[in-house]
FIVO-897133 format. One record per residue (C-alpha): z, x, y; residue in three letters. Coordinates in steps of 0.05 Angstrom, whole numbers, padded with zeros to 5 digits, always signed. Layout:
REM FIVO-897133
ZXYAla
...
REM end
This chain:
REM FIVO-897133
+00000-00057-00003Unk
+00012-00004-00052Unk
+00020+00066-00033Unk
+00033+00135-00061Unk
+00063+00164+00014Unk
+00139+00179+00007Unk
+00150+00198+00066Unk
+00179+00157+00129Unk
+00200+00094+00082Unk
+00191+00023+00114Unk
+00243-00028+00100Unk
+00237-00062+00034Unk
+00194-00016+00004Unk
+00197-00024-00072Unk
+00186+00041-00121Unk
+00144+00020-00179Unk
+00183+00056-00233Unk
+00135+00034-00283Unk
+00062+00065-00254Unk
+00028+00075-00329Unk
+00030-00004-00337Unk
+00005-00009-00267Unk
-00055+00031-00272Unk
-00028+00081-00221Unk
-00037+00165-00230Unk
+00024+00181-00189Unk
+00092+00156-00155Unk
+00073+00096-00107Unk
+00121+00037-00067Unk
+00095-00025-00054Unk
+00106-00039+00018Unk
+00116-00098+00054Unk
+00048-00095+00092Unk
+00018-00156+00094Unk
-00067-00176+00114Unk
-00126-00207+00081Unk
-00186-00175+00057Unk
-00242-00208+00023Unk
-00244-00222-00049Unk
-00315-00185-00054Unk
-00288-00120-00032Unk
-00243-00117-00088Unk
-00276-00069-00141Unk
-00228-00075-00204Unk
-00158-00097-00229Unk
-00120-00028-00234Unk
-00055-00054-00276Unk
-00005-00095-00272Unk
+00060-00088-00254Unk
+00121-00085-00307Unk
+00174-00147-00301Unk
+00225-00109-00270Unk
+00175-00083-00213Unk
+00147-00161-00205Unk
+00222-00182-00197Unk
+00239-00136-00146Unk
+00174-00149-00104Unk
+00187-00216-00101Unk
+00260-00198-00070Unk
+00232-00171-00029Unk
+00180-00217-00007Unk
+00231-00270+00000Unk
+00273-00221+00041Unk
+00216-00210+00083Unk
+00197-00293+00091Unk
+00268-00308+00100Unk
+00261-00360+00028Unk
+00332-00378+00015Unk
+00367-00358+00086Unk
+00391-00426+00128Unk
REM end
């Protein structure tokens, strides 16, 4: 989920320090909020996000799945 609330940050929410690329209008954090919604309630691709914002998603993705942890 992407969001533009600053306050009361959850654990392993990532700032997007590059919004412009992302189609976003103000300071948002991706946060580790997880569901499903149908593909035909989706209205339009907004951006996408900038390397360094895809890298540290997926950190914390894994962090959140447990990939690499025995």
């Amino acid at each position: 989920m992407i969001t533009s609330q600053a306050q009361s940050p959850w654990p392993l929410d990532v700032a997007i320090g590059d919004g412009k690329s992302a189609g976003l209008s103000s300071p948002s954090t991706v946060r580790m909020k997880l569901f499903t919604l149908d593909h035909r309630l989706i209205l339009r691709k907004a951006g996408r996000l900038a390397r360094r914002d895809r890298q540290n998603v997926i950190k914390s993705l894994e962090s959140l799945l447990g990939f690499g942890k025995k």
